[in-house]
C-alpha positions in Angstrom: 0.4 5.1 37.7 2.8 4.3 34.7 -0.4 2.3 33.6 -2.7 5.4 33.0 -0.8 6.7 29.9 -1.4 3.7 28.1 -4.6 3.2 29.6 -6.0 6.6 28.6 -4.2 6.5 25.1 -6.1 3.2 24.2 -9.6 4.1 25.9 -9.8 7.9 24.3 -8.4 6.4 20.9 -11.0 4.1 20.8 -13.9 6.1 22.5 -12.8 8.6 19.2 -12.6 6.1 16.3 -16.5 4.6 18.1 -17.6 8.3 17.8 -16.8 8.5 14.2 -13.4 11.5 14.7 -11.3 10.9 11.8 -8.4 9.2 12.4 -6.1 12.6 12.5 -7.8 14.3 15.2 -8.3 11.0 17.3 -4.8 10.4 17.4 -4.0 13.6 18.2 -6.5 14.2 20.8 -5.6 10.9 22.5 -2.3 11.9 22.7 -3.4 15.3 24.7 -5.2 13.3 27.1 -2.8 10.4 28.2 -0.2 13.7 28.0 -2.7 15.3 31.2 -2.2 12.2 33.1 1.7 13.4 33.4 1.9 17.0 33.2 -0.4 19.9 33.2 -2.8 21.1 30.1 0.1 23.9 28.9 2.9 22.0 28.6 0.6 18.8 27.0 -0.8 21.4 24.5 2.8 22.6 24.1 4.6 19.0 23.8 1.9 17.7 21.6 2.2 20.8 18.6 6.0 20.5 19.4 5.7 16.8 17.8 3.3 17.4 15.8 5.9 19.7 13.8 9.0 18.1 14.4 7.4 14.9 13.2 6.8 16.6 10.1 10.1 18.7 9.6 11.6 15.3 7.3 13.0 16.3 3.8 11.7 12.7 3.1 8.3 14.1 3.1 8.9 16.0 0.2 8.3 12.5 -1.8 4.8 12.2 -0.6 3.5 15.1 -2.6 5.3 14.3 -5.9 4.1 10.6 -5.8 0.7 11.5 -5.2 1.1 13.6 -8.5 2.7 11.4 -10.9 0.6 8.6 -10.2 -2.8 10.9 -11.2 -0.8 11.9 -14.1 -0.4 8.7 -14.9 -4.1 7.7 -14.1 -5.3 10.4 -16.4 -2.5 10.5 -19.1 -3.5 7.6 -20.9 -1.5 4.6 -19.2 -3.6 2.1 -18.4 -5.2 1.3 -21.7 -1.3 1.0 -23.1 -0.1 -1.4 -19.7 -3.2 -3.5 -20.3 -2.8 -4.3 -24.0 1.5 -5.1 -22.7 -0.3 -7.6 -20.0 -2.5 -8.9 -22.8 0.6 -10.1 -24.5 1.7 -12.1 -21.5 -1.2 -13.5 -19.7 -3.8 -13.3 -22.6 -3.4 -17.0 -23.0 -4.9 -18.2 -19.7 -8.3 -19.4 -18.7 -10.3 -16.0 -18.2 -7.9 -14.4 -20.0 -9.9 -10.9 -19.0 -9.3 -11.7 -15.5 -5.6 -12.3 -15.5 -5.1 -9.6 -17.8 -6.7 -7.4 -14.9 -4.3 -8.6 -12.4 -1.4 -8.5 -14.5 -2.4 -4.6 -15.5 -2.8 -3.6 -12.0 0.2 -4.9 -10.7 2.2 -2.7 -13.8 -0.1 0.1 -13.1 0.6 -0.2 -9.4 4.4 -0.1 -10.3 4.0 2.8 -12.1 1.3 5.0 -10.0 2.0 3.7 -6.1 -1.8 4.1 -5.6 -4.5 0.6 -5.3 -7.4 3.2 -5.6 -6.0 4.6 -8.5 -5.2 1.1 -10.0 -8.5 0.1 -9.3 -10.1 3.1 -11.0 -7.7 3.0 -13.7 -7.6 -0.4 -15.0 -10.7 -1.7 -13.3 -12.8 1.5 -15.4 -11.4 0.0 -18.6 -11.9 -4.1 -17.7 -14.8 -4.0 -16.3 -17.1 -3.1 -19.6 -15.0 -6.0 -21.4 -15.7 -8.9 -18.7 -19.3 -7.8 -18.6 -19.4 -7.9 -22.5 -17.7 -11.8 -22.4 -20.2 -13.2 -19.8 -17.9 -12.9 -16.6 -19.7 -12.7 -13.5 -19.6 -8.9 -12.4 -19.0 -10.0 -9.1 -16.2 -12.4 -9.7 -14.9 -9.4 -12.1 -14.7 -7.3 -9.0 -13.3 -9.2 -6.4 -10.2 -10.1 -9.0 -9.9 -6.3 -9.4 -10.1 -5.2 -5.8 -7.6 -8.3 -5.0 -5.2 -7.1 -6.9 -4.9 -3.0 -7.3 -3.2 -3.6 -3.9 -0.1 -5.3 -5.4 1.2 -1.7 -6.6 1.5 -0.7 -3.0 4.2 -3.1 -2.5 5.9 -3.1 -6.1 7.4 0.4 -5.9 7.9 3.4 -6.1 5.1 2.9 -3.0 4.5 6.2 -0.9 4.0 3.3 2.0 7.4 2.6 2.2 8.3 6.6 2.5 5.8 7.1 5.6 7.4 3.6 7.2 10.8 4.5 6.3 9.6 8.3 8.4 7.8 6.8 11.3 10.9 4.0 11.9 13.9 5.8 12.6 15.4 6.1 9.3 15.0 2.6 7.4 16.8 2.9 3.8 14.1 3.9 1.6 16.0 2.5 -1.5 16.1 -0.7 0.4 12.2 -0.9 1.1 11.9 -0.2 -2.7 13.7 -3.3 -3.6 13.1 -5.7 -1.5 9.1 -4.7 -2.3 9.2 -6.5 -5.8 9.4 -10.2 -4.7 6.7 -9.8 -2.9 4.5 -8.2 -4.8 5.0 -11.0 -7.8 4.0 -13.3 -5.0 1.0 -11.1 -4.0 0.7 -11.3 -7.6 1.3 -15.0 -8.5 -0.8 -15.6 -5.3 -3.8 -14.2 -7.3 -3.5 -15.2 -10.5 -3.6 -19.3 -9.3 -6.9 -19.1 -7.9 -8.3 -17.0 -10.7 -7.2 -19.2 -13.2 -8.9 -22.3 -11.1 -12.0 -20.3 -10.7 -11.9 -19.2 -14.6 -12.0 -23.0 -15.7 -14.7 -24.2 -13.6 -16.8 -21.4 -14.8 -15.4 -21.6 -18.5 -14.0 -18.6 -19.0 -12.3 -18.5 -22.0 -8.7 -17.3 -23.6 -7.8 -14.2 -25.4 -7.8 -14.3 -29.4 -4.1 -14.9 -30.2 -2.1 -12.3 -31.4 0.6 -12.0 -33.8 3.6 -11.6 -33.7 3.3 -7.7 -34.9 1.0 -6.7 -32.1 2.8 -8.4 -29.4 6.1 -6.4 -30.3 3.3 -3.4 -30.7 1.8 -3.6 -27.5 5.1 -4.2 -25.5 6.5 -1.1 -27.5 3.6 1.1 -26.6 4.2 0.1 -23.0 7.4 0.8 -22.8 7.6 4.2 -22.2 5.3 4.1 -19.0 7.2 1.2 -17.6 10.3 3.4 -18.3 9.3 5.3 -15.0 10.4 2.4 -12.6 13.5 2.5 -14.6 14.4 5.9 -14.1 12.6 6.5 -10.9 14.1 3.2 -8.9 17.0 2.7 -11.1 18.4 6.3 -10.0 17.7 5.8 -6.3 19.7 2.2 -6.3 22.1 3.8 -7.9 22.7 6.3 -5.9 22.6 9.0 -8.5 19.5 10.8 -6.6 17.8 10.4 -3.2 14.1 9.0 -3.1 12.8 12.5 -2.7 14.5 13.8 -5.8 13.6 10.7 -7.8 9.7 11.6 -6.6 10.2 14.7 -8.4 11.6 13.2 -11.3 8.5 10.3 -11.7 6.7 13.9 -12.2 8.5 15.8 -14.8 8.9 12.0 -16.4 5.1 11.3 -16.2 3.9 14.8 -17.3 5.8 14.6 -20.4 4.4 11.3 -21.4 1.2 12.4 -20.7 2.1 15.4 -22.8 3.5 13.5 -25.6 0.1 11.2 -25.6 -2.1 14.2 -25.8 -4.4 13.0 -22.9 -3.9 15.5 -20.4 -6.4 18.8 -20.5 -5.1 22.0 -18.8 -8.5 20.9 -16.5 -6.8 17.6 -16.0 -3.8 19.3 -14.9 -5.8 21.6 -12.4 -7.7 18.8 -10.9 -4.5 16.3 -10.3 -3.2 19.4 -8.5 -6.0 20.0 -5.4 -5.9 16.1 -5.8 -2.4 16.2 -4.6 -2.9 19.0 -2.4 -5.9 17.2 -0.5 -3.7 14.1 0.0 -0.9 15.4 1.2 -2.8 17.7 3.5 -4.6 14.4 4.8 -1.3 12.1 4.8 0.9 15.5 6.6 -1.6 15.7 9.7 -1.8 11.5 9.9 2.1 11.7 10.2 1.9 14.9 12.4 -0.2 13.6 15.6 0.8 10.2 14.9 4.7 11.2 15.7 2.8 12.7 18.6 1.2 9.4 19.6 4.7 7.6 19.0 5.9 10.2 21.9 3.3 9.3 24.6 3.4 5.2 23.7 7.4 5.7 24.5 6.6 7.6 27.6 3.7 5.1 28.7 6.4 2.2 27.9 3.3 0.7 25.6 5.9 -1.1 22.8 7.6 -2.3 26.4 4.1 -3.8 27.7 3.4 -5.2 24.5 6.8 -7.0 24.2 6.5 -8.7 27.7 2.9 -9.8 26.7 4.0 -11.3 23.6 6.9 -13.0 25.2 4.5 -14.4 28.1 2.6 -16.1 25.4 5.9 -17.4 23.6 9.3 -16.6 23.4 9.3 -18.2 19.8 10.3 -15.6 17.1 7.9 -18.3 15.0 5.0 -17.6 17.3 5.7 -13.4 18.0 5.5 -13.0 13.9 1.7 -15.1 13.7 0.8 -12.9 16.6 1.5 -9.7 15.4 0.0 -10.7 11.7 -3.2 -11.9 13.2 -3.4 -8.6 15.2 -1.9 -6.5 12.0 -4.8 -8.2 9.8 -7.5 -7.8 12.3 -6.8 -3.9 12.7 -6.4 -3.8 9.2 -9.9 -4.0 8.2 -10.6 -1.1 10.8 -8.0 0.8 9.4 -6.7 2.4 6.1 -3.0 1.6 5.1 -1.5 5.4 6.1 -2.6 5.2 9.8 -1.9 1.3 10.2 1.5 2.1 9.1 2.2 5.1 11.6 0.4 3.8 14.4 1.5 -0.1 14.4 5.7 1.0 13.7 6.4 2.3 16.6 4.4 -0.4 18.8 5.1 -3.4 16.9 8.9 -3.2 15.4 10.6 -2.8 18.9 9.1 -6.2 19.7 9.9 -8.0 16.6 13.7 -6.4 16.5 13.8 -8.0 19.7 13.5 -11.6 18.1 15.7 -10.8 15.6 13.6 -9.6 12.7 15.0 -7.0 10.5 13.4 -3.4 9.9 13.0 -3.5 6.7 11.7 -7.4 6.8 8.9 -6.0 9.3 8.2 -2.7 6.7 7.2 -5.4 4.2 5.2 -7.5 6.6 3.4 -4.4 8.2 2.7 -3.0 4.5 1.5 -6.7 3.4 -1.0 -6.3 6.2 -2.5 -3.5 5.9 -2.9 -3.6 1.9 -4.9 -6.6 2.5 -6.9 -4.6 5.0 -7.9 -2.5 2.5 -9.6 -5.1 0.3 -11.7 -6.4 3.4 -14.6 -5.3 5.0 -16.1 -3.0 6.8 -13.8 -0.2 5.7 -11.7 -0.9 2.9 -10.9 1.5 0.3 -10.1 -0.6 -2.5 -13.6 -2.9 -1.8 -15.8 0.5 -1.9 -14.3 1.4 -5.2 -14.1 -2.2 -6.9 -17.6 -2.7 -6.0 -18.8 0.6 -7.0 -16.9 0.0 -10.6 -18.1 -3.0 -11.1 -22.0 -1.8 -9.6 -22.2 -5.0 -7.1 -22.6 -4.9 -3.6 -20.0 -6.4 -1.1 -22.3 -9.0 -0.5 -22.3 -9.9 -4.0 -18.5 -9.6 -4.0 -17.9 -11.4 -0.8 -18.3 -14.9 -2.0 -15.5 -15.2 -4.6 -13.2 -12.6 -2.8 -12.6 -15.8 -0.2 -10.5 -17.7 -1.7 -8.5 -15.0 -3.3 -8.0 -13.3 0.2 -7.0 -16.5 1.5 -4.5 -17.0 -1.4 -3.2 -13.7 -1.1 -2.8 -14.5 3.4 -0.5 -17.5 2.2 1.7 -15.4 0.4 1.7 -13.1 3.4 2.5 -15.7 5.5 5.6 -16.7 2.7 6.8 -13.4 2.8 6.5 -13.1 6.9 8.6 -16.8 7.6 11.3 -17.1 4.4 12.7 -13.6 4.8 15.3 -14.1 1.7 12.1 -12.8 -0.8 11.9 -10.0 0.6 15.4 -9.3 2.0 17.7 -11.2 -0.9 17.5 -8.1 -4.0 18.3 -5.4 -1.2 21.3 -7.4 -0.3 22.4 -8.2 -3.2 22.6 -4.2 -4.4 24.9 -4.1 -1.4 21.4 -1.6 -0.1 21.9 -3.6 3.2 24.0 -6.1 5.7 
């Protein structure tokens, strides 16, 4: 009988997700129904709305909203065009200079907005037009866009890190921000080396040079925008304000920039707010029945199970870390990065704590995994929108999207088994042991 739970959970989740239920309601109904192989329908109604709520009673929460908001500000205000002249400066000397240029802009626009689709939008919207212009392959164009508008999720501030942080017991949210940058300039790095091997073989060329004047121009422009990671992640380090006041903060901060560039309509304004409101509606009921899932896998023993299995198969901490990446990137292309995150936490970091792995190692590792979930078929955010950018299919896309997801797995698989790049900067801000 201590099987049924789990058994129940996992059939009626899956029955759900096959029937096309969004994600919310499938976790929450699941829940209900492994909860009515242990207790009667009142009390399962009652326990499941009573997690529901708790679940989402976190002043942590609060963030959610206020990132959501300053990274539309930010998408609207007149930032992108500014961070992709600063990347000019930098990578503009490259073979397909248009190409690195992208990556380079998303991974500052990432930094700055916490959002891949808005990256992709963003500074895919403005690239785009210019590759095409040049002679670059749309498709090629594309799949270095969607590749990299993901690198923002793990260079904070990243709203990812705030829902892990949640749904794992309390993992220091300043020290997920930190230890986020290393490997996001790997994500990063891991990009730009097979774009700039793909770019010569198809001849791609390099930027016009720029003087001196405009380099110190650009950089000044960009500035400003970049100054949000300053403040925003400076503060939280620092201790001078908590992650959820610092959310608050990256929107007064943004707002006024966008104020000062004269790029923000009072329509603007009114649409970035039911924006925000939408996603956090959606992101608040994700994190409400998935706290209620969280209850029943502890109940049903499912992280338990799932341990023994792994340690059946090895009991090297080498071996448990592929295993859970090769199921993390499978499920990842089923699933968006929100409910990967709250659904794979409470099953997966148990286990891996068990070998020795660190919390905020795993946060990384689980975030790594599903952001490149996100860029793969059938259902990945960032692919629909680079594609539909770009106007090429995913067929079309496919093709030179290989070898930069396979890139962009080695750097995963860096992060996952030389834990110093993502757990050295926390340290050394004294942010952890």
């Amino acid at each position: 009988m201590e099987l049924s739970p789990a058994l129940v959970l996992s059939v009626a989740f899956a029955v759900l997700l096959a029937a096309g239920v969004p994600i919310s309601f499938a976790t929450g109904l699941a829940s209900i129904a492994a909860l009515l192989t242990i207790m009667p329908p009142g009390p399962a109604l009652a326990v499941t709305a009573q997690r529901i709520a708790t679940g989402l009673d976190s002043f942590a929460l609060l963030a959610i909203p206020f990132f959501f908001m300053a990274g539309a500000i930010m998408n609207r205000g007149g930032i992108a065009r500014r961070l992709i002249d600063c990347a000019k400066v930098f990578v503009g000397w490259m073979p397909g200079a248009l190409a690195q240029i992208t990556i380079l802009a998303n991974m500052l626009f990432g930094s700055v907005s916490g959002s891949a689709v808005a990256a992709a939008s963003a500074i895919g919207g403005t690239m785009q037009p210019l590759q095409n212009k040049e002679g670059y392959d749309k498709s090629f164009s594309a799949a270095v866009n969607i590749s990299s508008c993901i690198t923002g999720l793990l260079i904070p501030p990243s709203g990812a890190f705030i829902i892990y942080s949640l749904v794992s017991g309390g993992t220091s949210i300043a020290a997920l921000f930190v230890a986020g940058y290393l490997p996001g300039l790997v994500l990063g790095l891991a990009i730009m080396i097979p774009t700039w091997i793909m770019a010569k073989k198809r001849g791609y060329a390099r930027a016009p040079r720029l003087s001196t004047g405009e380099k110190l121009r650009a950089i000044v422009a960009a500035l400003p925008s970049l100054g949000l990671v300053v403040v925003v992640i400076g503060g939280i380090v620092g201790g001078v304000f908590t992650a959820t006041e610092g959310s608050a903060i990256a929107v007064v901060y943004a707002l006024t920039l966008a104020l000062l560039y004269r790029e923000l309509s009072l329509q603007d304004l009114y649409r970035i707010l039911v924006d925000t409101l939408e996603a956090t509606a959606i992101v608040s009921l994700m994190v409400g029945t998935s706290m209620a899932m969280a209850y029943v896998m502890s109940l049903a023993e499912i992280p338990q199970m799932i341990g023994e299995w792994v340690r059946q198969v090895s009991d090297s901490k080498v071996m448990a870390l592929l295993l859970v990446n090769i199921v993390l990137l499978i499920m990842g292309t089923f699933l968006d990065l929100t409910p990967g995150i709250l659904i794979f936490t409470p099953i997966f970091l148990p286990v891996l704590q068990s070998f020795g792995v660190d919390p905020v190692h795993f946060g990384i590792i689980l975030v790594f995994n599903m952001c490149l979930g996100i860029v793969s078929p059938p259902t990945g955010s960032a692919l629909f929108i680079g594609c539909a950018i770009a106007k090429v299919s995913i067929e079309q896309v496919f093709r030179p999207l290989i070898p930069l997801f396979l890139w962009s797995t080695g750097a995963l698989l860096l992060v996952t088994y030389i834990p110093a790049i993502s757990l050295w900067l926390p340290r050394f801000f004294g942010l952890m042991p």
